[in-house]
VMD Tcl script that builds the backbone (N, CA, C; Angstrom):
set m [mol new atoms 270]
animate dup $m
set s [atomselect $m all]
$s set {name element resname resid chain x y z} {
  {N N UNK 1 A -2.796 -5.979 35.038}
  {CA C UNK 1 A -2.911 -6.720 33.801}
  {C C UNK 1 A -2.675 -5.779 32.626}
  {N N UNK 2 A -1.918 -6.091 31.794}
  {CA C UNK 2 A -1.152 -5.769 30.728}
  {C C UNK 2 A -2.425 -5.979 29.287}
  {N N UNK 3 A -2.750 -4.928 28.443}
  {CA C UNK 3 A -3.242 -5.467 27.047}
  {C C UNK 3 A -2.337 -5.175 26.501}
  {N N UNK 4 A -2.293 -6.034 24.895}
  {CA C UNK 4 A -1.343 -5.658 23.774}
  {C C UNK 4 A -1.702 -5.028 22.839}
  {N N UNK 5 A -1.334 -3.740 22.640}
  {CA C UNK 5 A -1.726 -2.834 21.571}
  {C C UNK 5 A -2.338 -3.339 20.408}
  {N N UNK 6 A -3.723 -3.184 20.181}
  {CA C UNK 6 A -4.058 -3.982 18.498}
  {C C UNK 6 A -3.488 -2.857 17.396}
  {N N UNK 7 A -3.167 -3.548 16.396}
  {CA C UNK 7 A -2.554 -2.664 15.217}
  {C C UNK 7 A -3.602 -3.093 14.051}
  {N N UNK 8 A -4.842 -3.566 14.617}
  {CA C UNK 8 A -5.493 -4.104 13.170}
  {C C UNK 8 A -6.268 -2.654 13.073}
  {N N UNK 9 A -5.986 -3.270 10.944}
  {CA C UNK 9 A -6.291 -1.939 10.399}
  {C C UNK 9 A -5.098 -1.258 9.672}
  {N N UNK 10 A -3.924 -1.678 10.750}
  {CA C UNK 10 A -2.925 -0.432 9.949}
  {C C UNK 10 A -1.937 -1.228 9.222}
  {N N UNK 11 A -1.444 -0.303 7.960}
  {CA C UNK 11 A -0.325 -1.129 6.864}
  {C C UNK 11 A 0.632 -0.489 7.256}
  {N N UNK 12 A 1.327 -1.518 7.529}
  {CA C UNK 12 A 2.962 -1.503 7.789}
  {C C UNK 12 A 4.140 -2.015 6.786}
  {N N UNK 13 A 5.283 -0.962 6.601}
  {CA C UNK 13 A 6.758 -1.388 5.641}
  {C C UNK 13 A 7.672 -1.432 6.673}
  {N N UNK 14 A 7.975 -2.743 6.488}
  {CA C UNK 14 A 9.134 -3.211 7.364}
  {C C UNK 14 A 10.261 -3.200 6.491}
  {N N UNK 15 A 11.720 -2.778 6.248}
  {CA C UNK 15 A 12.184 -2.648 5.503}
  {C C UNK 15 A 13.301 -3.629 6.508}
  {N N UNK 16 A 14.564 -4.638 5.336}
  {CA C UNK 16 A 14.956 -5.543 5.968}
  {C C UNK 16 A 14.538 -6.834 6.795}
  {N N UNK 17 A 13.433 -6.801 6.517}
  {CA C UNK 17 A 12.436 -8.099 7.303}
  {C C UNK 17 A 12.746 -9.183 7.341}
  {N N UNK 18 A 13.942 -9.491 6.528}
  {CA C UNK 18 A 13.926 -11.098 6.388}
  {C C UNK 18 A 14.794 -11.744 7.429}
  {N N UNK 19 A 15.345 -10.607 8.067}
  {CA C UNK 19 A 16.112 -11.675 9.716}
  {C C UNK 19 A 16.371 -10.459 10.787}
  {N N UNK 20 A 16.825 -11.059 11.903}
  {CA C UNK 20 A 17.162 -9.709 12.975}
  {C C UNK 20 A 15.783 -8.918 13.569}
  {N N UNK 21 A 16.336 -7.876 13.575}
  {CA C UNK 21 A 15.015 -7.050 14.153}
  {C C UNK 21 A 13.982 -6.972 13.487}
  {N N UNK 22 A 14.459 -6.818 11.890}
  {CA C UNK 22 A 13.110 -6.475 11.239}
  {C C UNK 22 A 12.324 -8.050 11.098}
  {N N UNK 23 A 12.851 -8.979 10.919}
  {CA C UNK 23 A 12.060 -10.310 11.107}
  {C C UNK 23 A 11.345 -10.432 12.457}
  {N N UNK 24 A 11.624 -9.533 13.378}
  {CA C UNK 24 A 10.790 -9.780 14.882}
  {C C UNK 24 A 10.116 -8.680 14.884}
  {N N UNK 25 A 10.108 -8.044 14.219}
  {CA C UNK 25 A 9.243 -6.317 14.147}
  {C C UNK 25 A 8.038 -6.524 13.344}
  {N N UNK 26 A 8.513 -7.843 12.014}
  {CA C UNK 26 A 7.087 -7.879 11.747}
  {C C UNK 26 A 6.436 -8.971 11.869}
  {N N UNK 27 A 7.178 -9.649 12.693}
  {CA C UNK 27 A 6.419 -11.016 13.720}
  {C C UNK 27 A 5.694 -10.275 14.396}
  {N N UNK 28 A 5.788 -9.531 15.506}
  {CA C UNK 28 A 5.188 -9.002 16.286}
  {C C UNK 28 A 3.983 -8.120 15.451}
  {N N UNK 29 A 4.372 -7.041 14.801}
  {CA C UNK 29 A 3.465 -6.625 14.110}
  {C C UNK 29 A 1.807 -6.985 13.283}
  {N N UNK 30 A 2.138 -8.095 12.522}
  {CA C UNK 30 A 1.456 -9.351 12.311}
  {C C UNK 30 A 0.665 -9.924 13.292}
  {N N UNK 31 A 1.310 -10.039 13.969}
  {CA C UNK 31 A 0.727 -10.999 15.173}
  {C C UNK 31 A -0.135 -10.071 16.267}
  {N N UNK 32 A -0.107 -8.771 16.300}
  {CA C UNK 32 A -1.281 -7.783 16.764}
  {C C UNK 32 A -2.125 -7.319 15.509}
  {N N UNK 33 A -2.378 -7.718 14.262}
  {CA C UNK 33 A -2.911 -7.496 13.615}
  {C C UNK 33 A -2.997 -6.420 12.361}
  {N N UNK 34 A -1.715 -6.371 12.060}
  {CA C UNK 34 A -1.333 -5.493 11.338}
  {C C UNK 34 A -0.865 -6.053 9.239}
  {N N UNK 35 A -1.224 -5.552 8.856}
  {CA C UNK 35 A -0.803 -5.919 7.798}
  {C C UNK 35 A 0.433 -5.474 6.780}
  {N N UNK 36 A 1.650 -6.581 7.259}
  {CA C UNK 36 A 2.738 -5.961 7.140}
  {C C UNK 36 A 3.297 -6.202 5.094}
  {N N UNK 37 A 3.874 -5.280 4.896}
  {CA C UNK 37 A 4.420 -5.980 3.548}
  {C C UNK 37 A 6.430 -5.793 3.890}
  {N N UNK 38 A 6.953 -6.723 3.884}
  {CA C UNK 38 A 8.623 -6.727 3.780}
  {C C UNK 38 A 9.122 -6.437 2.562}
  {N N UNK 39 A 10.248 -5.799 2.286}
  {CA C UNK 39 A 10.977 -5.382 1.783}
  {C C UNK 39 A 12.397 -5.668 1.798}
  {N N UNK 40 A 12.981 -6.340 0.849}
  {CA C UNK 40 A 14.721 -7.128 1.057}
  {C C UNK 40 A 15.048 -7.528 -0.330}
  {N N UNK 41 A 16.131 -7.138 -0.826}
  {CA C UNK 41 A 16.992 -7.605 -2.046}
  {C C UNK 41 A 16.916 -8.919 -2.475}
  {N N UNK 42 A 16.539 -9.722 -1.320}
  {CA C UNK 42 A 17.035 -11.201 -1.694}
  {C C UNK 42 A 15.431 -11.854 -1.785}
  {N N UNK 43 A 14.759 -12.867 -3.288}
  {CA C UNK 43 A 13.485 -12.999 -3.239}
  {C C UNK 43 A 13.265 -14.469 -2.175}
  {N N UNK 44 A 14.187 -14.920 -2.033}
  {CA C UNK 44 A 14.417 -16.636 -1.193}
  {C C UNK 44 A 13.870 -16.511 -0.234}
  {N N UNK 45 A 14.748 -15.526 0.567}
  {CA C UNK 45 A 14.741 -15.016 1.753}
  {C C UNK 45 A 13.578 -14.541 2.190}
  {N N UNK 46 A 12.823 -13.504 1.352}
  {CA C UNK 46 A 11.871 -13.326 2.088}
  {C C UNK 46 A 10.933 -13.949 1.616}
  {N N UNK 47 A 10.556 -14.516 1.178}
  {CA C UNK 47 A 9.742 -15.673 0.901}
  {C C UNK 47 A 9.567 -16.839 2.142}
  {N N UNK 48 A 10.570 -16.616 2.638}
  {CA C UNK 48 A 11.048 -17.613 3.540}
  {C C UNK 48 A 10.535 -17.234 5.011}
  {N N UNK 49 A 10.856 -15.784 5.041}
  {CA C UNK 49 A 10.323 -14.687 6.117}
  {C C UNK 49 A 9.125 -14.752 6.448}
  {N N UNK 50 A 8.713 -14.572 5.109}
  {CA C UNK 50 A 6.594 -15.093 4.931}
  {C C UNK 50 A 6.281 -15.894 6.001}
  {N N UNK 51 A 6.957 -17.237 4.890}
  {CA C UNK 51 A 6.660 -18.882 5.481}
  {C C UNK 51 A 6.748 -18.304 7.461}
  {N N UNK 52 A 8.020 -17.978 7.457}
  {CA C UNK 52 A 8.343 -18.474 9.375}
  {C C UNK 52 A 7.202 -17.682 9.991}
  {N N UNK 53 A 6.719 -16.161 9.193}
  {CA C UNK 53 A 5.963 -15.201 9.745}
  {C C UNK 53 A 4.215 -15.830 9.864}
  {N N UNK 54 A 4.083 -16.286 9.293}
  {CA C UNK 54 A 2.764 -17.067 8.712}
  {C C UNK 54 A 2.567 -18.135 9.310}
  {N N UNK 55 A 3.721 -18.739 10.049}
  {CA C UNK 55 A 3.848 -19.948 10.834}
  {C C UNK 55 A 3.877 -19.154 12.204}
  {N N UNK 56 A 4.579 -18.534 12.472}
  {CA C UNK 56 A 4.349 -18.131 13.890}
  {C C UNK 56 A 3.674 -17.268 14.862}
  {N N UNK 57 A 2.696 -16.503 13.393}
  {CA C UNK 57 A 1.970 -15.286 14.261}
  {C C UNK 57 A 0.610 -16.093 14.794}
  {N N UNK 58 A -0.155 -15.229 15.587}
  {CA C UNK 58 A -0.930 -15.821 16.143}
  {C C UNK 58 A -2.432 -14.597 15.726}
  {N N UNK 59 A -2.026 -13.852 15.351}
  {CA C UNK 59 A -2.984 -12.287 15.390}
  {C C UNK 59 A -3.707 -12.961 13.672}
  {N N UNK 60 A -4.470 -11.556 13.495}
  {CA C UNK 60 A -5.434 -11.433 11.891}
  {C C UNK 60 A -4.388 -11.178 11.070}
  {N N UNK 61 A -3.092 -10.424 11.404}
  {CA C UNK 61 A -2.622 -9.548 10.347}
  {C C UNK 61 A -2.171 -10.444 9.325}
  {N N UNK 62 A -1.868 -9.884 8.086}
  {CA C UNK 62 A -1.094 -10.418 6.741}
  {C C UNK 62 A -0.061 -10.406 6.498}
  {N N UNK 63 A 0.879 -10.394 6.011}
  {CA C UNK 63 A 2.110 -10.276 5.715}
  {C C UNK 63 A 2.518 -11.061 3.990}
  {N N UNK 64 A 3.380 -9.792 3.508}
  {CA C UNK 64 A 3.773 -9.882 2.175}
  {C C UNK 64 A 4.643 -9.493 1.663}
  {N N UNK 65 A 5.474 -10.030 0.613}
  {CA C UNK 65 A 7.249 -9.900 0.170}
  {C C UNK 65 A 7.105 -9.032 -1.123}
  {N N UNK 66 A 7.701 -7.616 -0.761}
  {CA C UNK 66 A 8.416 -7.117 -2.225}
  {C C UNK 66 A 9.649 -7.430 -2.646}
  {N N UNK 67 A 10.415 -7.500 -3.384}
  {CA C UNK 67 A 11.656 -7.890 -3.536}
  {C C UNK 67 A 12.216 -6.406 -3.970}
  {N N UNK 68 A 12.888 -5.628 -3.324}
  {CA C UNK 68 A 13.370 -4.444 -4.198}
  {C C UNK 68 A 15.064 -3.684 -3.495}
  {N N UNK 69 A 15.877 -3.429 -3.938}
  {CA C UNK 69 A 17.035 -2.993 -3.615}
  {C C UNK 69 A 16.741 -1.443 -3.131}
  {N N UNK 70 A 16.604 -0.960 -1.927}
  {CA C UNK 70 A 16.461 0.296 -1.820}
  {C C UNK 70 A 17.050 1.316 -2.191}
  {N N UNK 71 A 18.336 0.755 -2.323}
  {CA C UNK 71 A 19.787 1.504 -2.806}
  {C C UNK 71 A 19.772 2.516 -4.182}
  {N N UNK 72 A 18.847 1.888 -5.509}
  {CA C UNK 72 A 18.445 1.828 -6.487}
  {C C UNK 72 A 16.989 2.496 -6.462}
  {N N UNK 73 A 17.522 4.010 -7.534}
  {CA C UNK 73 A 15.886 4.552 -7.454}
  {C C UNK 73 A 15.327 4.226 -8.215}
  {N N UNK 74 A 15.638 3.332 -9.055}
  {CA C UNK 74 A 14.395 2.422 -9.827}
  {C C UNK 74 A 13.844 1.421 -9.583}
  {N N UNK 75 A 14.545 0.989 -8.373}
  {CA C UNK 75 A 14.176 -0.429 -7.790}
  {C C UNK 75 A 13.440 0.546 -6.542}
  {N N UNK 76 A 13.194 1.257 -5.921}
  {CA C UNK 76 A 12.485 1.771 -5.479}
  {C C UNK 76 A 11.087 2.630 -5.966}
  {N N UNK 77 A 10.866 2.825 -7.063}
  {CA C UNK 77 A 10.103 3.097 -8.232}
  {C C UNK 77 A 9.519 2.367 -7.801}
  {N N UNK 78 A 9.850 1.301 -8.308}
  {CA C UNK 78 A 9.516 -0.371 -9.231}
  {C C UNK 78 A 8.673 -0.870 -7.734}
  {N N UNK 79 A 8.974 -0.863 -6.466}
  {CA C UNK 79 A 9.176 -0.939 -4.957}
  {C C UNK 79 A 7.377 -0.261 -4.843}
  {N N UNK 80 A 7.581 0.673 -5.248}
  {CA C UNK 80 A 6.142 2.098 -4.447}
  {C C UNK 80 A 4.919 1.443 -5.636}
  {N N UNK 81 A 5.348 1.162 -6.451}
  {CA C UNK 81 A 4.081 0.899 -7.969}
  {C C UNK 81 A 3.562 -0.596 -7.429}
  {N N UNK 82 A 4.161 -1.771 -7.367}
  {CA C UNK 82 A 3.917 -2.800 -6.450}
  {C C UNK 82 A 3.162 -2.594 -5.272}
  {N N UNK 83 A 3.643 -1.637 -4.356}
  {CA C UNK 83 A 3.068 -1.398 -3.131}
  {C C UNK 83 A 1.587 -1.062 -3.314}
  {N N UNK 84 A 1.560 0.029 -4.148}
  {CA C UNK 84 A 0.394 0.917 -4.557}
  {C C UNK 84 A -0.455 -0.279 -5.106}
  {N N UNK 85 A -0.261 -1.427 -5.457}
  {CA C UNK 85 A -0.684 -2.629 -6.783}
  {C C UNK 85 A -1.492 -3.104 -5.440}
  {N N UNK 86 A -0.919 -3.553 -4.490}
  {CA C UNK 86 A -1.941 -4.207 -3.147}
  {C C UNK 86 A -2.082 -3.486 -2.278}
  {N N UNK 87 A -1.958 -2.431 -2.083}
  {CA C UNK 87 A -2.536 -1.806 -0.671}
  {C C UNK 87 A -3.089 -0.443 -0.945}
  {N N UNK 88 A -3.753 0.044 -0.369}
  {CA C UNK 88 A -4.764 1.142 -0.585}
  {C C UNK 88 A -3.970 2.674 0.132}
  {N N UNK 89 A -3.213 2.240 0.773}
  {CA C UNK 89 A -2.877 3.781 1.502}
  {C C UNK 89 A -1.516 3.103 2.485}
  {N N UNK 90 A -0.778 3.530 2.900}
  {CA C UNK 90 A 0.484 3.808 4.035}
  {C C UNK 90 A 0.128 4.374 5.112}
}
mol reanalyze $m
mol bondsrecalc $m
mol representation Tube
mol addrep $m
């Protein structure tokens, strides 16, 4: 018999979250109890990511949308000051 790693407790940056791997990285994540925040250019989208993530996990964890262009070191600035705004540590 198999357990599933608990992740409650730990904050997680999923970067790209809103489809593909990173949308199943922080399904999963979430769903062992982790409190994930996403990260993606587009605000629809991950908003949307939320919704499906929030609908399908089954665990404690949280999950939450920055909107920021990584590409851009001010949108990455802008990215870490937000972060720092809800979460206590990385």
């Amino acid at each position: 018999m198999t357990t599933t790693p608990t992740m409650a407790g730990k904050i997680c940056v999923v970067t790209g979250g809103t489809a593909g791997i990173g949308l199943v990285t922080a399904r999963e994540l979430v769903g062992r109890g982790a409190d994930v925040t996403l990260v993606g250019r587009n605000a629809s989208r991950g908003e949307a990511a939320v919704a499906a993530i929030r609908a399908a996990a089954e665990g404690d964890g949280v999950v939450d949308f920055i909107a920021a262009d990584l590409s851009e070191q001010e949108q990455i600035r802008a990215f870490v000051r937000a972060f720092c705004d809800r979460q206590p540590r990385l």
